[in-house]
Jmol script that loads the backbone (N, CA, C; Angstrom):
load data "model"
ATOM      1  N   UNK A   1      -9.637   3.528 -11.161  1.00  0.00           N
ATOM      2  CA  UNK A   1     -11.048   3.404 -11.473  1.00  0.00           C
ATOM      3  C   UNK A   1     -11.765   2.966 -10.199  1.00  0.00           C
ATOM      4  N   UNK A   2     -12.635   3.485  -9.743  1.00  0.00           N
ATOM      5  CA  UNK A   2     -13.387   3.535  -8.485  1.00  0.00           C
ATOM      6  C   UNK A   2     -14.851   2.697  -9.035  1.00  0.00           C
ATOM      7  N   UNK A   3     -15.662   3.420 -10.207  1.00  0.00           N
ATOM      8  CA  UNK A   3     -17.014   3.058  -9.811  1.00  0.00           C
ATOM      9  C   UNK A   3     -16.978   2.940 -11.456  1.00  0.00           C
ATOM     10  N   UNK A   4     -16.718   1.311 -11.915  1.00  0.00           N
ATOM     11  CA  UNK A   4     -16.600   1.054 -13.506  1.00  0.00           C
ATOM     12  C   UNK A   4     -17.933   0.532 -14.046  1.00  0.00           C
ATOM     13  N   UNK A   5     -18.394   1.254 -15.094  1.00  0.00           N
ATOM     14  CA  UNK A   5     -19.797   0.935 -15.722  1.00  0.00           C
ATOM     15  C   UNK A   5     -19.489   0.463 -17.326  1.00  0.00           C
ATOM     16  N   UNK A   6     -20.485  -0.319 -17.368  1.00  0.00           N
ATOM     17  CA  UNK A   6     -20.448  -0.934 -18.900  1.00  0.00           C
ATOM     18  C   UNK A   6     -21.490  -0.231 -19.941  1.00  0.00           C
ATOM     19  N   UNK A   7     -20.966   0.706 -21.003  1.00  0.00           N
ATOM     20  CA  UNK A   7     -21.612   1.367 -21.867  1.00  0.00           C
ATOM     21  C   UNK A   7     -21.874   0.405 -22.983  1.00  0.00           C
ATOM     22  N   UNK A   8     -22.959   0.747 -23.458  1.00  0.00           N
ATOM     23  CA  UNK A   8     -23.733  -0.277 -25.032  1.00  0.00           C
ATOM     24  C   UNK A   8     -22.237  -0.316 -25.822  1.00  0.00           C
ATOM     25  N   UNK A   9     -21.086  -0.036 -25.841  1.00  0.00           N
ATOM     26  CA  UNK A   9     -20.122  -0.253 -26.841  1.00  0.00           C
ATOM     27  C   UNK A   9     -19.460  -2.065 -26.156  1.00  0.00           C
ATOM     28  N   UNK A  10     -19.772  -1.842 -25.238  1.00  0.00           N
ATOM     29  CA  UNK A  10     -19.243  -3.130 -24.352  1.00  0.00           C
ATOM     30  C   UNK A  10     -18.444  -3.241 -23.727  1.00  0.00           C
ATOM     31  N   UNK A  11     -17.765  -1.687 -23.399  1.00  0.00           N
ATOM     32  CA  UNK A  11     -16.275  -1.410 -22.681  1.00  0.00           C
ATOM     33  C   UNK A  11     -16.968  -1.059 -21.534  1.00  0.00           C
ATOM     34  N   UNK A  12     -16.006  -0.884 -20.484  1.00  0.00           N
ATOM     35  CA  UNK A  12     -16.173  -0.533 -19.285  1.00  0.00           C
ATOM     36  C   UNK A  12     -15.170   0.737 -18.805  1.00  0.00           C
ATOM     37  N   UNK A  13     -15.912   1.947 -18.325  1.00  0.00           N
ATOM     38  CA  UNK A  13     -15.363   2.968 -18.377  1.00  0.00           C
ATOM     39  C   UNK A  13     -15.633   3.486 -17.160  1.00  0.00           C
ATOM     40  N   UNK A  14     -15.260   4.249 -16.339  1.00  0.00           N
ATOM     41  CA  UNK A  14     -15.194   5.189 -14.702  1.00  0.00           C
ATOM     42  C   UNK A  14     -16.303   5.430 -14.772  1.00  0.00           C
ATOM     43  N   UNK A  15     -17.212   5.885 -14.152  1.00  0.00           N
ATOM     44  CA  UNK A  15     -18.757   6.562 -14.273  1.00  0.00           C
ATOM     45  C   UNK A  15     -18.434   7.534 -14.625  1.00  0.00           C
ATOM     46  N   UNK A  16     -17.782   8.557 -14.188  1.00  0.00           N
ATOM     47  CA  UNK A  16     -18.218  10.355 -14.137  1.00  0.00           C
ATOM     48  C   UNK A  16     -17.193  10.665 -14.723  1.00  0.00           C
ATOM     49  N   UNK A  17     -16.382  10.010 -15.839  1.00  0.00           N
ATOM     50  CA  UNK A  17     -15.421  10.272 -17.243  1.00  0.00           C
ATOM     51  C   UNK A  17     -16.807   9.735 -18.321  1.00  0.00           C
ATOM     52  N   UNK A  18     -17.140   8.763 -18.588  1.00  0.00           N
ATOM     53  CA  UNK A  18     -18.274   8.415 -19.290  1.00  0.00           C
ATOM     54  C   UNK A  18     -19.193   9.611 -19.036  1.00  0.00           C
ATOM     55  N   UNK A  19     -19.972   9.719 -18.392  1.00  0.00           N
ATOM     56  CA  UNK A  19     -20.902  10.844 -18.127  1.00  0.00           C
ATOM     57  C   UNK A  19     -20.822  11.714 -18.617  1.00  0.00           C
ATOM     58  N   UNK A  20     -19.687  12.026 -18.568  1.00  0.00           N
ATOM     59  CA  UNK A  20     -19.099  13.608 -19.025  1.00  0.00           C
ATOM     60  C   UNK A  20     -18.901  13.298 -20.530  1.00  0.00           C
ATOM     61  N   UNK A  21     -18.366  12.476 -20.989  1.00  0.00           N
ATOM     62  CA  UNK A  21     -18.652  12.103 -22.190  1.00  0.00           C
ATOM     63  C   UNK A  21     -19.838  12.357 -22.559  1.00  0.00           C
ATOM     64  N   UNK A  22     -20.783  11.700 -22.558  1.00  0.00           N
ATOM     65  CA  UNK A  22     -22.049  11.203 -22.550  1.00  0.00           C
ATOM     66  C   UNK A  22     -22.546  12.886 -22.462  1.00  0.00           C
ATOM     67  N   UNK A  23     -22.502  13.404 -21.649  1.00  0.00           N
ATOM     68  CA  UNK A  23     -23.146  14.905 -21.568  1.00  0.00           C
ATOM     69  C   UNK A  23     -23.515  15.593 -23.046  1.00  0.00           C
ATOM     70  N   UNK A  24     -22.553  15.425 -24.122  1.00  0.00           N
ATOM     71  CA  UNK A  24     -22.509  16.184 -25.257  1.00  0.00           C
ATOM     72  C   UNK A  24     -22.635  15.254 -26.327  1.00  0.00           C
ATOM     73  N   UNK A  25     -21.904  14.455 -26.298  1.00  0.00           N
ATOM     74  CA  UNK A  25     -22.141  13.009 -27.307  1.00  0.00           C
ATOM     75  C   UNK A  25     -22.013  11.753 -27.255  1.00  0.00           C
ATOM     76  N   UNK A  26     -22.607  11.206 -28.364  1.00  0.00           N
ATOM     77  CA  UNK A  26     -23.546  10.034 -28.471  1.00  0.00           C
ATOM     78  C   UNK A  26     -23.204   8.856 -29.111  1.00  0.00           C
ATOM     79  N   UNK A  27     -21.403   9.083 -28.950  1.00  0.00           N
ATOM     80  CA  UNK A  27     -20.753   8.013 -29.485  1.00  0.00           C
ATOM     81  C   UNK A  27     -20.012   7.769 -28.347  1.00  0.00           C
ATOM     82  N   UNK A  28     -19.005   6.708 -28.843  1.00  0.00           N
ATOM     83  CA  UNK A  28     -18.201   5.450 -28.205  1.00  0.00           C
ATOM     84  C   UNK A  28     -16.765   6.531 -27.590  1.00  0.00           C
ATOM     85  N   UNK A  29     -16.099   6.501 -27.004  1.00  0.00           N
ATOM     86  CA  UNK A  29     -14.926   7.215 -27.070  1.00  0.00           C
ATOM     87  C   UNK A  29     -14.008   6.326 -28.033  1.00  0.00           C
ATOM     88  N   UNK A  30     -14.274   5.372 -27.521  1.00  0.00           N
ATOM     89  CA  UNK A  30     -13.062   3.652 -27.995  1.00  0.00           C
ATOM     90  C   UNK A  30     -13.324   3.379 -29.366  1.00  0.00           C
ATOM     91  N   UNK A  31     -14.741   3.702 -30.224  1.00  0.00           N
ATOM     92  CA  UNK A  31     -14.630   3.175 -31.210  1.00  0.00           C
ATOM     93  C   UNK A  31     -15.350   4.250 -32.368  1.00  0.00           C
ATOM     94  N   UNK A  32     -15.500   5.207 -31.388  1.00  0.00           N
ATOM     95  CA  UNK A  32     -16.204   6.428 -32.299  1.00  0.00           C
ATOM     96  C   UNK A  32     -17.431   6.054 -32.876  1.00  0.00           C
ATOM     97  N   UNK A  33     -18.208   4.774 -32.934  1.00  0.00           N
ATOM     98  CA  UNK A  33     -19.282   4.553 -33.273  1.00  0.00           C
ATOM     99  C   UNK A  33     -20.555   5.234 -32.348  1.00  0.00           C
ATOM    100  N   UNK A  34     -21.457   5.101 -32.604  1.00  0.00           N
ATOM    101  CA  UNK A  34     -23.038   5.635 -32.118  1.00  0.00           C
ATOM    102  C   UNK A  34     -23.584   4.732 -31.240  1.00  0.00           C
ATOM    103  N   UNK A  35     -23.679   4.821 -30.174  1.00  0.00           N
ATOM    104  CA  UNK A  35     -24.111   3.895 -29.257  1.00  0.00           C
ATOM    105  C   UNK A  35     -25.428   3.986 -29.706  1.00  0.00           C
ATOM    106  N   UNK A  36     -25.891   2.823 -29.285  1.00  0.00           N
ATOM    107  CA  UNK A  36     -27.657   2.257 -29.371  1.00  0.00           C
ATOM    108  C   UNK A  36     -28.491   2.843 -28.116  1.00  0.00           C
ATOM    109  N   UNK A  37     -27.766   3.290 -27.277  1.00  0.00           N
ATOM    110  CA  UNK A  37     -28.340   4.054 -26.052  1.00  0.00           C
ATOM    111  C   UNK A  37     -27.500   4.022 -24.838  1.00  0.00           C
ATOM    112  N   UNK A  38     -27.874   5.159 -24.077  1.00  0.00           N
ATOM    113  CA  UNK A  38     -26.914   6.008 -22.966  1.00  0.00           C
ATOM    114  C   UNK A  38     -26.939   5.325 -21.693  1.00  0.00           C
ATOM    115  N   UNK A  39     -27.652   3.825 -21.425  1.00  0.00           N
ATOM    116  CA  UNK A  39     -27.382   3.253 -20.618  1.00  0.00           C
ATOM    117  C   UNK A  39     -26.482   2.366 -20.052  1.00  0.00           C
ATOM    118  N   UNK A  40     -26.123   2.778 -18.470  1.00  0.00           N
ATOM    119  CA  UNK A  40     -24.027   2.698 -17.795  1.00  0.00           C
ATOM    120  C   UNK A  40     -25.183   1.530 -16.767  1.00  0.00           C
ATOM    121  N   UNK A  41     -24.279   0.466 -17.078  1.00  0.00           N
ATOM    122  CA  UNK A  41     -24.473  -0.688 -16.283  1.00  0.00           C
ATOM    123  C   UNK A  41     -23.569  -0.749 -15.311  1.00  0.00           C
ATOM    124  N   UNK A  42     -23.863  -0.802 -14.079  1.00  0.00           N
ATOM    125  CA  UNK A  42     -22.520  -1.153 -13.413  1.00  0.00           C
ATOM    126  C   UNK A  42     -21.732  -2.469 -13.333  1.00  0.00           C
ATOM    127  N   UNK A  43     -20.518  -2.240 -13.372  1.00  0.00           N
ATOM    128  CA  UNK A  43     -19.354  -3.676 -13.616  1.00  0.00           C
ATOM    129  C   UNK A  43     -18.854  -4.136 -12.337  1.00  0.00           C
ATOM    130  N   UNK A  44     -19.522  -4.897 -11.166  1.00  0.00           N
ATOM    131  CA  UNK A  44     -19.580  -4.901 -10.118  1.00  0.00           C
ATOM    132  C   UNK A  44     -18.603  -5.931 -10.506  1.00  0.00           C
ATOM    133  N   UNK A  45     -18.276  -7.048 -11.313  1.00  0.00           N
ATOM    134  CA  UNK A  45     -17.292  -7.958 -11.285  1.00  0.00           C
ATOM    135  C   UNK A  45     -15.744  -6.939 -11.714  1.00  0.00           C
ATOM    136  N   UNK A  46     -15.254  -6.207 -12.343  1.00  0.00           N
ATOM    137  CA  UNK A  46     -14.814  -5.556 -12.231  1.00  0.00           C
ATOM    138  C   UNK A  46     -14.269  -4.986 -11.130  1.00  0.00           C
ATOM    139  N   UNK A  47     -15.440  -4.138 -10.440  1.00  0.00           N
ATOM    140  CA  UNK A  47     -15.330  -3.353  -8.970  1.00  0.00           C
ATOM    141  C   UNK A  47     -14.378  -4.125  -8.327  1.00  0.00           C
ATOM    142  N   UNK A  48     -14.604  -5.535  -8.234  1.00  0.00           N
ATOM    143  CA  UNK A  48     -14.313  -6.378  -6.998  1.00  0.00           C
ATOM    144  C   UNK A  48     -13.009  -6.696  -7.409  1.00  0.00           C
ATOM    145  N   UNK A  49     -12.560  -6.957  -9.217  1.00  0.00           N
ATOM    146  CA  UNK A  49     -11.394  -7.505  -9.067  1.00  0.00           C
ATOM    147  C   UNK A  49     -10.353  -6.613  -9.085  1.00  0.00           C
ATOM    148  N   UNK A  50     -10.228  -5.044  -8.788  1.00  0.00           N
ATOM    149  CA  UNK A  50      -9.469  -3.659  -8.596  1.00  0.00           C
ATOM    150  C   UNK A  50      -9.812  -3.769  -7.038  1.00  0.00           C
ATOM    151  N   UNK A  51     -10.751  -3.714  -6.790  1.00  0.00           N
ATOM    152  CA  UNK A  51     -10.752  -3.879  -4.777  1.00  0.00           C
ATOM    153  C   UNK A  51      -9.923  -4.756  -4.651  1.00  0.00           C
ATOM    154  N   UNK A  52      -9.531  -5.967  -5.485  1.00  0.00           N
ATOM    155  CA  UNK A  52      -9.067  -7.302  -4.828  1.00  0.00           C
ATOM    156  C   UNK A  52      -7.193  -6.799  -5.163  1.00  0.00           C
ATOM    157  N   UNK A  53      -6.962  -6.029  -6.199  1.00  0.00           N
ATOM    158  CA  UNK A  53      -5.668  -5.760  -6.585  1.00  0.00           C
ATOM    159  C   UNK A  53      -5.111  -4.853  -5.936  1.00  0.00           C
ATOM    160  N   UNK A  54      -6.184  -4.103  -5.145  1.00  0.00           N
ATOM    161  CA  UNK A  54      -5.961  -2.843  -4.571  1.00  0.00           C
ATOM    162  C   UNK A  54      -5.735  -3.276  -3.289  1.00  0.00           C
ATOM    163  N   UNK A  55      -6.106  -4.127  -2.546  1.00  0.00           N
ATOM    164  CA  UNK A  55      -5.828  -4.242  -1.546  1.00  0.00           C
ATOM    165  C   UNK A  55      -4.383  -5.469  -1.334  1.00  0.00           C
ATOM    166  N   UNK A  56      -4.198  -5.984  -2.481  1.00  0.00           N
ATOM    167  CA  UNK A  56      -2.919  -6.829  -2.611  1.00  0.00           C
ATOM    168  C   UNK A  56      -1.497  -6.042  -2.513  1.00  0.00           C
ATOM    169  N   UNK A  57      -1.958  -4.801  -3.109  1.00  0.00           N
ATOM    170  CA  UNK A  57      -0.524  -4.246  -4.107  1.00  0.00           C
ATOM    171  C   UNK A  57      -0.624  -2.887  -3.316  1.00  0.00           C
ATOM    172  N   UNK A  58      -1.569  -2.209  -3.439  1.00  0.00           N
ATOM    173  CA  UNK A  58      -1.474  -0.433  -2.446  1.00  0.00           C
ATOM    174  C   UNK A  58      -1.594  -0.654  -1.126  1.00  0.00           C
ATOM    175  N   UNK A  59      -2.188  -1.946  -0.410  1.00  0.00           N
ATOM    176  CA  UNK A  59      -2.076  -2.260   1.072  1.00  0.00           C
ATOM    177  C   UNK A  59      -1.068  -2.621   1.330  1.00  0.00           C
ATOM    178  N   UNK A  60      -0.283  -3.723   0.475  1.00  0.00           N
ATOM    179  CA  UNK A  60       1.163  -4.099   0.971  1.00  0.00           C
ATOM    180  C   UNK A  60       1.890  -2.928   0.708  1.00  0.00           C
ATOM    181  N   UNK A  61       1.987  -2.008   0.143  1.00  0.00           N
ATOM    182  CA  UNK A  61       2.610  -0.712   0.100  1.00  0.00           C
ATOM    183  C   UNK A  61       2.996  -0.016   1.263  1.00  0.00           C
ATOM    184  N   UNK A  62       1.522   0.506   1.955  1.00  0.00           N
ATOM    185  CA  UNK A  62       1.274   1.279   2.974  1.00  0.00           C
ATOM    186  C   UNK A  62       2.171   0.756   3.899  1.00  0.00           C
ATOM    187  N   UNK A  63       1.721  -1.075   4.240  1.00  0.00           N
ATOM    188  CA  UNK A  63       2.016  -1.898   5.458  1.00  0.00           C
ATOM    189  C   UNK A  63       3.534  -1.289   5.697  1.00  0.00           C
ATOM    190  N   UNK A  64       4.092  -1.503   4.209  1.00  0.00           N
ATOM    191  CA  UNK A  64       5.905  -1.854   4.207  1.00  0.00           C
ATOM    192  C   UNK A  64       6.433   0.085   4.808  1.00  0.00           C
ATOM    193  N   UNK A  65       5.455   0.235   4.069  1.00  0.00           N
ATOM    194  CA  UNK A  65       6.132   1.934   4.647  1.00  0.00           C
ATOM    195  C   UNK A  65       5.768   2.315   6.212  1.00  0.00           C
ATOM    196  N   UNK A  66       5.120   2.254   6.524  1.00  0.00           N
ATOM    197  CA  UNK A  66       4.796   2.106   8.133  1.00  0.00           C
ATOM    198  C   UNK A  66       5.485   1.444   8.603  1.00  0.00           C
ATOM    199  N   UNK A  67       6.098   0.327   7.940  1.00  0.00           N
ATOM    200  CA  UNK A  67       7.542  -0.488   9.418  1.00  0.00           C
ATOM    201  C   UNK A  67       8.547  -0.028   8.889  1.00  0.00           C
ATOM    202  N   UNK A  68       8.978   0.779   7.347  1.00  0.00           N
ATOM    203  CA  UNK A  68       9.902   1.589   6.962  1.00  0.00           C
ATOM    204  C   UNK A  68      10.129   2.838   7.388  1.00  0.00           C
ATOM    205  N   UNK A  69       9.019   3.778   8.202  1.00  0.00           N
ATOM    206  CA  UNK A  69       9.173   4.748   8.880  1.00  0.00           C
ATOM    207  C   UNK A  69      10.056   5.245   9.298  1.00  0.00           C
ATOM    208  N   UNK A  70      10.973   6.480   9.403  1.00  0.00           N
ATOM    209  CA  UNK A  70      11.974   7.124   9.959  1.00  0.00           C
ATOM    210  C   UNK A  70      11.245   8.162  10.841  1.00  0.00           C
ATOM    211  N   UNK A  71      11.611   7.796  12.463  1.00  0.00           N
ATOM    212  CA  UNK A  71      11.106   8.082  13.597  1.00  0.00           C
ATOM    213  C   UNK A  71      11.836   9.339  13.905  1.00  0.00           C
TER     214      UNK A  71
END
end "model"
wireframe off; spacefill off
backbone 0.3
color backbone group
């Protein structure tokens, strides 16, 4: 999840999977109910705590494979 927005159901979903949702209908994916309206808040606390995991867990990844390299 790159760019997570909060839909009137109260979940937080990708932008442009929601959207695309959202394109045709006017419910929840998660709860099949009718949202009260089509406005995507962005989940900037969110954002930060996947930036913060992402750079713990897929950076130490990279690091270890770069001194694991076969030259």
């Amino acid at each position: 999840m790159y760019y997570p927005v909060m839909a009137a159901d109260g979940h937080s979903y990708e932008r442009s999977a929601i959207e695309r949702w959202l394109a045709t209908k006017s419910t929840s994916p998660l709860t099949g109910g009718e949202l009260e309206h089509r406005i995507l808040i962005p989940n900037h606390t969110l954002r930060r705590q996947i930036g913060e995991w992402h750079e713990a867990h897929v950076g130490r990844w990279f690091a270890l494979a770069r001194c694991h390299r076969v030259q």
